[in-house]
Biopython code that builds the backbone (N, CA, C, O; Angstrom):
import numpy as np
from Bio.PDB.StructureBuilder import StructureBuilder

atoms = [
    (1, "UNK", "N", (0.814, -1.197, 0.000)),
    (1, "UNK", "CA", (0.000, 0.000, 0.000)),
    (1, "UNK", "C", (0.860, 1.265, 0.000)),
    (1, "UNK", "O", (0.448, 2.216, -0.664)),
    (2, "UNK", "N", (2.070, 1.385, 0.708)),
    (2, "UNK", "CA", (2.936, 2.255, 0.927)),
    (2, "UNK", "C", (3.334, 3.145, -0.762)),
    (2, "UNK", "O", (3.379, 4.359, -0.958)),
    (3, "UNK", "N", (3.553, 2.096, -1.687)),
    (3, "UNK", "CA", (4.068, 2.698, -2.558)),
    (3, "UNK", "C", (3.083, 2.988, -3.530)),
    (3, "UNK", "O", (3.523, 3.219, -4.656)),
    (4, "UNK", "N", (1.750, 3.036, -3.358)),
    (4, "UNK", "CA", (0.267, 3.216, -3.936)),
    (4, "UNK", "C", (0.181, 4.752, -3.258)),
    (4, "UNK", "O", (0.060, 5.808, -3.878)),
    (5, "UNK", "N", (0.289, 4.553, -1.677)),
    (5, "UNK", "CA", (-0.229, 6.035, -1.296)),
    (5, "UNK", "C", (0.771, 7.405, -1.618)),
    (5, "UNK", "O", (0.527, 8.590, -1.846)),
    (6, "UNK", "N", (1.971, 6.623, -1.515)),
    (6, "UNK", "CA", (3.063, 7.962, -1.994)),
    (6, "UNK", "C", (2.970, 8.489, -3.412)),
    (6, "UNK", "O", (2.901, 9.710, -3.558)),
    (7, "UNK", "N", (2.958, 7.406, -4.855)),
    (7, "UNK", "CA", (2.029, 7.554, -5.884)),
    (7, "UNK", "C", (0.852, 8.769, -6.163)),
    (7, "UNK", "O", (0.689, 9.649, -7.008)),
    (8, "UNK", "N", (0.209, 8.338, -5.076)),
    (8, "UNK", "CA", (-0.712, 9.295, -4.750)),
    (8, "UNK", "C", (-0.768, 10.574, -3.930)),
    (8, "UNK", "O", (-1.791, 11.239, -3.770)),
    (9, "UNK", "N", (0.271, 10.817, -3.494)),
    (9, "UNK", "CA", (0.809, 11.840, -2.905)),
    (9, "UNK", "C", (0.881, 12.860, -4.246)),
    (9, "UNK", "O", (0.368, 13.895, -4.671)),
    (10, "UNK", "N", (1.914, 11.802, -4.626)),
    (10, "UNK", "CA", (3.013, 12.738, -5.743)),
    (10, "UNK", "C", (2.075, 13.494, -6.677)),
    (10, "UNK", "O", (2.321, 14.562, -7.236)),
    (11, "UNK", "N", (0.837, 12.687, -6.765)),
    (11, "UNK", "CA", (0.089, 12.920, -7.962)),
    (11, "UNK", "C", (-1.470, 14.358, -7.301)),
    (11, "UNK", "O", (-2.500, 14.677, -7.895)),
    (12, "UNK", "N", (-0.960, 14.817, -5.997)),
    (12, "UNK", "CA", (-1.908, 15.682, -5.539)),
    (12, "UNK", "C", (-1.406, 17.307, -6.477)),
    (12, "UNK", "O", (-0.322, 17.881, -6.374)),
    (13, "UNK", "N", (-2.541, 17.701, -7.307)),
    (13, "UNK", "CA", (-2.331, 18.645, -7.740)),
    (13, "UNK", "C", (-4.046, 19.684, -7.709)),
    (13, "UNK", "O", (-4.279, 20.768, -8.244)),
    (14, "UNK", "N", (-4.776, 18.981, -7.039)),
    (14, "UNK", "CA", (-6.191, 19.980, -7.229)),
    (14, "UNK", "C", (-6.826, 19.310, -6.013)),
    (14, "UNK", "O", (-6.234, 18.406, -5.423)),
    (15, "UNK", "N", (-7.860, 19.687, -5.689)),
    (15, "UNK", "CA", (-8.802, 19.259, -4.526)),
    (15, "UNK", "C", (-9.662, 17.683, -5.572)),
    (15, "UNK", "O", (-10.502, 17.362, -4.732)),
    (16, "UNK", "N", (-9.775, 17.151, -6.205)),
    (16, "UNK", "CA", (-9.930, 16.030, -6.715)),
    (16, "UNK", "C", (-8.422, 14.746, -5.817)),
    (16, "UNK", "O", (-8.461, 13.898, -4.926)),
    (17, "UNK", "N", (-7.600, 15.165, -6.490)),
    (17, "UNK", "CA", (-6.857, 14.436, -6.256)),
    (17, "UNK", "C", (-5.974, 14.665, -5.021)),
    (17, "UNK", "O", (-4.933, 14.115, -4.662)),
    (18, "UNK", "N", (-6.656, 15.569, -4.524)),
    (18, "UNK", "CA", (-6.019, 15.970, -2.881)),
    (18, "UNK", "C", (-7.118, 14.938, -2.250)),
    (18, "UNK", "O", (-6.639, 14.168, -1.418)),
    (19, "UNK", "N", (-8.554, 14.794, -2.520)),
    (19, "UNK", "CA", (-9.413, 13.495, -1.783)),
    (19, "UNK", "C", (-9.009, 12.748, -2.278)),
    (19, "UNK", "O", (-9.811, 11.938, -1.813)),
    (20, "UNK", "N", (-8.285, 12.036, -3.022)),
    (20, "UNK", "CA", (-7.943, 11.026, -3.436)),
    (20, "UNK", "C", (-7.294, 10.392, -2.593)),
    (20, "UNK", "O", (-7.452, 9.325, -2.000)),
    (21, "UNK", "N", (-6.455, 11.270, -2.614)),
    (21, "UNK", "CA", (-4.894, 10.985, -1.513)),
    (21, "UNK", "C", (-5.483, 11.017, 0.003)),
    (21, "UNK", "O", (-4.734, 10.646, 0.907)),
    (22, "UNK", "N", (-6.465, 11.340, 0.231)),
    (22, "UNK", "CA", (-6.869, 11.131, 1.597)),
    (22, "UNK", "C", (-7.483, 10.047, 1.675)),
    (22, "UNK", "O", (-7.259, 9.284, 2.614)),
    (23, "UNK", "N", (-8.272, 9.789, 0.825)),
    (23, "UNK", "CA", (-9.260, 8.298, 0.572)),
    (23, "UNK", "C", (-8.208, 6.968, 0.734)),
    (23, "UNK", "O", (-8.491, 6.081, 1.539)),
    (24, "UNK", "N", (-6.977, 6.897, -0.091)),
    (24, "UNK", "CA", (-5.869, 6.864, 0.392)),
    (24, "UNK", "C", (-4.782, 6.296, 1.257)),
    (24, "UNK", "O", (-4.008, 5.339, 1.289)),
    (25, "UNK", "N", (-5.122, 7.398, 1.964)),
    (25, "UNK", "CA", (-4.226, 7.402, 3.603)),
    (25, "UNK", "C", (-4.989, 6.891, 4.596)),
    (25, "UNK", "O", (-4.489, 6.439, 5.626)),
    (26, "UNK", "N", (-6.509, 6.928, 4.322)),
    (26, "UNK", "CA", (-7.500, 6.658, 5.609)),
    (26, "UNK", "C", (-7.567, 4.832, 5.367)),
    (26, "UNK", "O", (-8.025, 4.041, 6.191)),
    (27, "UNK", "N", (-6.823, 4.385, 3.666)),
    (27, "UNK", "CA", (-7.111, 3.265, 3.954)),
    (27, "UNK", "C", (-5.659, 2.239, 4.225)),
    (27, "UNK", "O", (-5.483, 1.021, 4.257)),
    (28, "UNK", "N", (-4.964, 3.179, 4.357)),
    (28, "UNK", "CA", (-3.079, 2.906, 4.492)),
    (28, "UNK", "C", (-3.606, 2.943, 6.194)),
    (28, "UNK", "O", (-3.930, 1.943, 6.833)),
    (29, "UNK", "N", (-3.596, 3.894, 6.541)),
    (29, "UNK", "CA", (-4.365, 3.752, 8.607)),
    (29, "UNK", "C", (-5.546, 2.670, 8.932)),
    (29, "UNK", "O", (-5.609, 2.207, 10.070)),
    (30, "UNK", "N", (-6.180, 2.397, 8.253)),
    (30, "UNK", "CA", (-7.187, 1.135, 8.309)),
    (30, "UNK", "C", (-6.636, -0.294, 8.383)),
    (30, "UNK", "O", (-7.028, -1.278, 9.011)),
    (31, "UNK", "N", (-5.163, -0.022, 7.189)),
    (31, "UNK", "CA", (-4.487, -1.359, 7.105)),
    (31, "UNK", "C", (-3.739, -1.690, 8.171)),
    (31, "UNK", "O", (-3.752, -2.791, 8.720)),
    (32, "UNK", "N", (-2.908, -0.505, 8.561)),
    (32, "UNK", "CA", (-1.944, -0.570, 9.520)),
    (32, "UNK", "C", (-2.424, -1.342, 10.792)),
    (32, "UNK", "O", (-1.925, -2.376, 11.236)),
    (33, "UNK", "N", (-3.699, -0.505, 11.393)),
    (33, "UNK", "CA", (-4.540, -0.696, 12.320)),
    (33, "UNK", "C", (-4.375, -2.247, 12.540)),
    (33, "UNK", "O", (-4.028, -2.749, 13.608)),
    (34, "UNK", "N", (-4.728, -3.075, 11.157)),
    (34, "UNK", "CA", (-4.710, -4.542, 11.440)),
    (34, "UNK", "C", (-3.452, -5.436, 11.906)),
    (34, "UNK", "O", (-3.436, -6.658, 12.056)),
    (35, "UNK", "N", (-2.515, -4.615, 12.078)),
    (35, "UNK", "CA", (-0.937, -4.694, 12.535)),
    (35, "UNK", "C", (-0.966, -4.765, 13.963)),
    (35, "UNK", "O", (-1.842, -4.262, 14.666)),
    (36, "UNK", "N", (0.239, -5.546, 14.447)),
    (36, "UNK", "CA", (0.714, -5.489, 15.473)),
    (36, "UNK", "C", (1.114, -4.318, 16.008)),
    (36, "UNK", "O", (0.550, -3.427, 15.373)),
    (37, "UNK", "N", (2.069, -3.689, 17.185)),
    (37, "UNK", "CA", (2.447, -2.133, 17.293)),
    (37, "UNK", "C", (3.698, -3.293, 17.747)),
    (37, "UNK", "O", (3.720, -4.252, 18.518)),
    (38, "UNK", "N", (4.756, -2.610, 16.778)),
    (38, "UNK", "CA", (6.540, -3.202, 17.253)),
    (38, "UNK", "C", (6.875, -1.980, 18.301)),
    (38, "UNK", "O", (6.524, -0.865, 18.689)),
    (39, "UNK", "N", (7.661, -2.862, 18.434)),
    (39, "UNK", "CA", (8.753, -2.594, 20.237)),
    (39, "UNK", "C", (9.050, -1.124, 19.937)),
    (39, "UNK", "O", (9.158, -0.388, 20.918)),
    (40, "UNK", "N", (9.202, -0.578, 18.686)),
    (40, "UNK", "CA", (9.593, 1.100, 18.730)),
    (40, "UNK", "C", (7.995, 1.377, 18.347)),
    (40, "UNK", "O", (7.942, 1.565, 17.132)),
    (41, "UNK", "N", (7.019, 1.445, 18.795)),
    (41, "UNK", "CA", (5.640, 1.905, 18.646)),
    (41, "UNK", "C", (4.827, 1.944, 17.485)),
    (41, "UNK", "O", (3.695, 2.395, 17.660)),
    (42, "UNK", "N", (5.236, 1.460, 15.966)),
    (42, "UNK", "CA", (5.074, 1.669, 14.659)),
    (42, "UNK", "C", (3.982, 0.360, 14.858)),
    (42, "UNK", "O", (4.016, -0.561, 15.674)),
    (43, "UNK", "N", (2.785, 0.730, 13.534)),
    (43, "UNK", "CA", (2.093, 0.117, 13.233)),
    (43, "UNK", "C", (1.874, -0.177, 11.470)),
    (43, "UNK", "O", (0.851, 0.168, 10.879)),
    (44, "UNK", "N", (2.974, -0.832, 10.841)),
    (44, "UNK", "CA", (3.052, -1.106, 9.543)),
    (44, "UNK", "C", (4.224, 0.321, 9.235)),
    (44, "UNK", "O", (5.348, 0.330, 9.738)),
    (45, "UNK", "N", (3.805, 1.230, 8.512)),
    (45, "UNK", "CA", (4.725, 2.386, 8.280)),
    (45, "UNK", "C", (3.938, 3.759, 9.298)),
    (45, "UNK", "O", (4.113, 4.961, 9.099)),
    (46, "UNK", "N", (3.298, 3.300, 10.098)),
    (46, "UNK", "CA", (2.574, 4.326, 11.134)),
    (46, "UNK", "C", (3.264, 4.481, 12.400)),
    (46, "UNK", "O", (3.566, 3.519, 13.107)),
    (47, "UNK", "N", (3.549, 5.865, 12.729)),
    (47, "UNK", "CA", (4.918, 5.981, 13.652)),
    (47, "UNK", "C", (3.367, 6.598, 15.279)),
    (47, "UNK", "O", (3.250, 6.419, 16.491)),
    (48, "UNK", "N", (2.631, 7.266, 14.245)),
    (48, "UNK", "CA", (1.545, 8.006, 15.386)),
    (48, "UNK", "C", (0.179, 7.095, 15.280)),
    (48, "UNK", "O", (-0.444, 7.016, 14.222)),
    (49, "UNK", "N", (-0.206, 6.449, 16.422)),
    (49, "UNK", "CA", (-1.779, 6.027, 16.457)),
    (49, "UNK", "C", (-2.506, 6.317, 16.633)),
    (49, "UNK", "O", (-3.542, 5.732, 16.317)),
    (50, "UNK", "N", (-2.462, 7.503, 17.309)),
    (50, "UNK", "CA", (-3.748, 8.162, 17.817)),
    (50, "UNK", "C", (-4.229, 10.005, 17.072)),
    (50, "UNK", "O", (-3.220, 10.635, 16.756)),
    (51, "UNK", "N", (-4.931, 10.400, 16.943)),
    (51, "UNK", "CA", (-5.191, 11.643, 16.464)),
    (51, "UNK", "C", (-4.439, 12.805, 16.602)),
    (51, "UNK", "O", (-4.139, 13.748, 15.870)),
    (52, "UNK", "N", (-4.143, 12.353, 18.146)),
    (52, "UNK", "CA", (-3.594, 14.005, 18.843)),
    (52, "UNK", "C", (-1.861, 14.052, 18.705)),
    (52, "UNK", "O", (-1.158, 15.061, 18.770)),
    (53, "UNK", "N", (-1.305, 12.266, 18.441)),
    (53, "UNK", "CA", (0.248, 12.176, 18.263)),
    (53, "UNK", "C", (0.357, 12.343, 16.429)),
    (53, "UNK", "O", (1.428, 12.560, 15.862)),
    (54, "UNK", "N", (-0.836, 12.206, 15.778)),
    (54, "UNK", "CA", (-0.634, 12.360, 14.344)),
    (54, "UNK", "C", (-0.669, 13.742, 13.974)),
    (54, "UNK", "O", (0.101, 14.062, 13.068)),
    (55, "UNK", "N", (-1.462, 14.717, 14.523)),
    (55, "UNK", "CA", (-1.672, 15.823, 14.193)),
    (55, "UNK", "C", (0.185, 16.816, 15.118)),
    (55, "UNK", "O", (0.939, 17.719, 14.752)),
    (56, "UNK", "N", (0.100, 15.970, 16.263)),
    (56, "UNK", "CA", (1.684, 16.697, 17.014)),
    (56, "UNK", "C", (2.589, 16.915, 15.913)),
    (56, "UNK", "O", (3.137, 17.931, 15.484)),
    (57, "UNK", "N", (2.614, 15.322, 15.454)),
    (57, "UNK", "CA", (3.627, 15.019, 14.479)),
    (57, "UNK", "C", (3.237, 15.898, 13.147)),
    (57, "UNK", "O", (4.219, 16.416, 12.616)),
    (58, "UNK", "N", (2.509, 16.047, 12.783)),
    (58, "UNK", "CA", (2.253, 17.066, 11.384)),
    (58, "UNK", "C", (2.957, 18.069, 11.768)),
    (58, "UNK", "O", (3.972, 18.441, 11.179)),
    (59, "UNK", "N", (2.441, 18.653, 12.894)),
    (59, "UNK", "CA", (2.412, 20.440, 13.449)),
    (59, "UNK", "C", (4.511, 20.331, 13.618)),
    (59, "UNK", "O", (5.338, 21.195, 13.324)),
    (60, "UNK", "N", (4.623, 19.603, 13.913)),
    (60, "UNK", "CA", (6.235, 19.300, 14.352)),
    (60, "UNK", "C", (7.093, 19.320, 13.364)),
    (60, "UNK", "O", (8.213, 19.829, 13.410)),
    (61, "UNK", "N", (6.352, 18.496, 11.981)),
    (61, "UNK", "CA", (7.142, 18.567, 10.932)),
    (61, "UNK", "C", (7.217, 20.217, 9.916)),
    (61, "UNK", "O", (8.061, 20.483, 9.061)),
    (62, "UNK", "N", (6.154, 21.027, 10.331)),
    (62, "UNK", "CA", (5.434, 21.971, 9.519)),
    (62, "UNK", "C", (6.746, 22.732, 10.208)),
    (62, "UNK", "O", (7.537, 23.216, 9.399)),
    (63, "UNK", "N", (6.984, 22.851, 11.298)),
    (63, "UNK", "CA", (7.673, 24.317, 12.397)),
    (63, "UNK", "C", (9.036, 23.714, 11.601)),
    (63, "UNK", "O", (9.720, 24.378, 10.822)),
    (64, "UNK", "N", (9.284, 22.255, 11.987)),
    (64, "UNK", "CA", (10.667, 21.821, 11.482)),
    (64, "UNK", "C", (11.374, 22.067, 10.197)),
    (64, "UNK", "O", (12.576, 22.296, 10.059)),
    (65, "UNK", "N", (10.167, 21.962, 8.980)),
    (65, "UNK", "CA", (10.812, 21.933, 7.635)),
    (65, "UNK", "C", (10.873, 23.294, 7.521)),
    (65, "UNK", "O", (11.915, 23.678, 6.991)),
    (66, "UNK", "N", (10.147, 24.103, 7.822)),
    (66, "UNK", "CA", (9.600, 25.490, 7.754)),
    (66, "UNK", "C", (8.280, 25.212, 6.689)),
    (66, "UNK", "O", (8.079, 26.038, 5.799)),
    (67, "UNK", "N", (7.503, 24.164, 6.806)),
    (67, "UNK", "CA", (6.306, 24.002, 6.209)),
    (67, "UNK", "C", (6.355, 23.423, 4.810)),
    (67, "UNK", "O", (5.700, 23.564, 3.777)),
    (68, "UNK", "N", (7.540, 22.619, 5.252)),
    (68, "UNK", "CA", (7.899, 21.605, 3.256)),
    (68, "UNK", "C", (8.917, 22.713, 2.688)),
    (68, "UNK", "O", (9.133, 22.346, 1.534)),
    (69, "UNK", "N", (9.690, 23.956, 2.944)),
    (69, "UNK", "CA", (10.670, 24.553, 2.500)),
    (69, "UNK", "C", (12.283, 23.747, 2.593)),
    (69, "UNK", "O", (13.122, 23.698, 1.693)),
    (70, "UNK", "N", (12.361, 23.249, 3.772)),
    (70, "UNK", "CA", (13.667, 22.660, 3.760)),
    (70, "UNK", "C", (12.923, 20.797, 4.208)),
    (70, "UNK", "O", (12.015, 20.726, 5.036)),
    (71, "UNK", "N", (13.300, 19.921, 3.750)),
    (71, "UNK", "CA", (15.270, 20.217, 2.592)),
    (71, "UNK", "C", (14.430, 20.972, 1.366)),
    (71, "UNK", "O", (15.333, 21.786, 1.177)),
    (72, "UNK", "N", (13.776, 21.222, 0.724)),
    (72, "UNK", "CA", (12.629, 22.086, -0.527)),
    (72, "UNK", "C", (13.065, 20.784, -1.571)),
    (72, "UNK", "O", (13.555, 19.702, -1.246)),
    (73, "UNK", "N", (12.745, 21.234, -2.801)),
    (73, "UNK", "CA", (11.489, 22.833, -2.829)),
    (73, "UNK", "C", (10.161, 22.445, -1.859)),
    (73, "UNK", "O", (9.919, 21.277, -1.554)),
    (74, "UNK", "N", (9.516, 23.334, -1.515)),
    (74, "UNK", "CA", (8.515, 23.813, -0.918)),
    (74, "UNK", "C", (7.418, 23.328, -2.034)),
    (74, "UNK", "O", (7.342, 23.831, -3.155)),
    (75, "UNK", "N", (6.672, 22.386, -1.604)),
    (75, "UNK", "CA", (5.435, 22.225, -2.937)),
    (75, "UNK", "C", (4.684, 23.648, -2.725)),
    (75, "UNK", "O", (4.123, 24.071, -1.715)),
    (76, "UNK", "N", (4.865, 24.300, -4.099)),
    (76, "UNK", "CA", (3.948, 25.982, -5.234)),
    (76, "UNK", "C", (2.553, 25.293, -4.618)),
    (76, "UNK", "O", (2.092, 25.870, -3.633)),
    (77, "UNK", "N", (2.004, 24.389, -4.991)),
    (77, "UNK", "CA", (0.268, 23.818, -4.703)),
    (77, "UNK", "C", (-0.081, 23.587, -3.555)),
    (77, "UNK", "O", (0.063, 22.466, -3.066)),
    (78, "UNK", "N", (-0.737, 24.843, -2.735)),
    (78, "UNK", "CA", (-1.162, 24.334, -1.827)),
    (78, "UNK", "C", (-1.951, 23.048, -1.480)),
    (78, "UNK", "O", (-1.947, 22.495, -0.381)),
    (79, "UNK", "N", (-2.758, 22.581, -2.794)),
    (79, "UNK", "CA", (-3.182, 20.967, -2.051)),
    (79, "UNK", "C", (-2.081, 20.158, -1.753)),
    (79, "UNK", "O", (-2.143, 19.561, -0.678)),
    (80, "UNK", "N", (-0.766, 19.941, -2.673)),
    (80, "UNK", "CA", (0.143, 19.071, -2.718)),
    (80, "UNK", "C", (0.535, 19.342, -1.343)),
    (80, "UNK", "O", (0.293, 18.436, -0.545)),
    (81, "UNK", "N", (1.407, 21.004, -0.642)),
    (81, "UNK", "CA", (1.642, 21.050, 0.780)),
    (81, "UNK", "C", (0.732, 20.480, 1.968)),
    (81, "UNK", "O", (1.215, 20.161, 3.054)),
    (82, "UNK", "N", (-0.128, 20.418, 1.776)),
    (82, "UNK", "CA", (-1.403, 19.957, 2.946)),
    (82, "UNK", "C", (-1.396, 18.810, 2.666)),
    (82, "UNK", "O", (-1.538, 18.364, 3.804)),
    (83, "UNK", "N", (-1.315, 17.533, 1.735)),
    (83, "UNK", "CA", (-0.917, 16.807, 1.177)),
    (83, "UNK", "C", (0.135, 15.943, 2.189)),
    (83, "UNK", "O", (-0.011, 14.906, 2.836)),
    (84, "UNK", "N", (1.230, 16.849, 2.013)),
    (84, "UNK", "CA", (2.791, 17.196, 2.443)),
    (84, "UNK", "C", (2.589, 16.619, 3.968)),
    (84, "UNK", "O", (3.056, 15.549, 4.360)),
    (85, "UNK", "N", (1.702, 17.648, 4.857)),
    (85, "UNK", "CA", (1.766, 17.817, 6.155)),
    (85, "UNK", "C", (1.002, 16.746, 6.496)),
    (85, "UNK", "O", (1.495, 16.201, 7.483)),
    (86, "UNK", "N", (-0.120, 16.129, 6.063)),
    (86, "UNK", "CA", (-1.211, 14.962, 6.250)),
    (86, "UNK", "C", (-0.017, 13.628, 6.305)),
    (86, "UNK", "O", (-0.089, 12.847, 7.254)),
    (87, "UNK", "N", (0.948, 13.452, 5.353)),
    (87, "UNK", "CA", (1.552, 12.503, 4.915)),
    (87, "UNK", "C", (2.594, 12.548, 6.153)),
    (87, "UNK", "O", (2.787, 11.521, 6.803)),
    (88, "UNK", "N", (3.346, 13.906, 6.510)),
    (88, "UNK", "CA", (4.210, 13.735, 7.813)),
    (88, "UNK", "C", (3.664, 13.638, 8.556)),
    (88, "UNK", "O", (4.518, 13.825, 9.423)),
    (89, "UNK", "N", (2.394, 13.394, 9.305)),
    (89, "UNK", "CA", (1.637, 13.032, 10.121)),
    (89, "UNK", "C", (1.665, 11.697, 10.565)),
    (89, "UNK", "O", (1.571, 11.218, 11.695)),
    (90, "UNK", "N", (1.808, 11.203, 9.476)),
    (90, "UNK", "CA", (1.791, 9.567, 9.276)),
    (90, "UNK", "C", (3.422, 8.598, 10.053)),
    (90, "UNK", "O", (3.539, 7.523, 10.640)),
    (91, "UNK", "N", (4.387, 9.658, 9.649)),
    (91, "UNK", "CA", (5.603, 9.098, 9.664)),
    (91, "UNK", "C", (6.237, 9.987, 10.922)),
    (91, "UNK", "O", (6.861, 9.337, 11.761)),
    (92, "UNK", "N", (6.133, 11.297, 11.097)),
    (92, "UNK", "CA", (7.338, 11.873, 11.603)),
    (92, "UNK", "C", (7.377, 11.774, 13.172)),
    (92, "UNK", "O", (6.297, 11.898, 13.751)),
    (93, "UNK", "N", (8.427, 11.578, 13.862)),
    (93, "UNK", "CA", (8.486, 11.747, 15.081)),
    (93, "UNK", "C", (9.030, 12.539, 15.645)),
    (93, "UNK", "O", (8.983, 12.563, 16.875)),
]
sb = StructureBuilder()
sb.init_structure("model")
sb.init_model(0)
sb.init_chain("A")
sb.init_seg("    ")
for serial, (resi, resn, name, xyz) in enumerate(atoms, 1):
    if name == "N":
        sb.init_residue(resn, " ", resi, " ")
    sb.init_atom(name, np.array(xyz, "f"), 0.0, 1.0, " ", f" {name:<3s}", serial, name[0])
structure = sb.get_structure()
């Protein structure tokens, strides 16, 4: 699924394919869900399980990169950046 949803990342360029990519991710978190949680807390490629450590982790990556600027480019499309931040949600710690 991993390399379906990044696919679909890459491919966010309008609010069509920005739900896409969420439709997506909600079913990359559905899969995970059916996972064990390993000894470092991950559930498949899911680093956050709960709402409030997925959204930390977004908000963490947003202050960190300077909002997808570094390492850049900075995705020009705002769907692709929101995109961006939904997707570090998923991974960043």
């Amino acid at each position: 699924m991993s390399q379906f949803l990044f696919a679909s990342l890459e491919g966010v360029v309008d609010e069509e394919t920005f739900l896409a990519f969420v439709e997506a991710l909600a079913a990359d978190r559905i899969a995970a869900g059916r996972m064990p949680v390993t000894a470092d807390g991950h559930q498949g490629q899911w680093a956050n399980q709960s709402i409030d450590s997925f959204l930390e982790a977004a908000r963490s990556w947003a202050e960190d990169s300077g909002f997808g600027s570094r390492p850049g480019p900075k995705p020009q499309n705002p769907w692709r950046l929101f995109a961006s931040f939904l997707w570090a949600g998923r991974g960043y710690e």
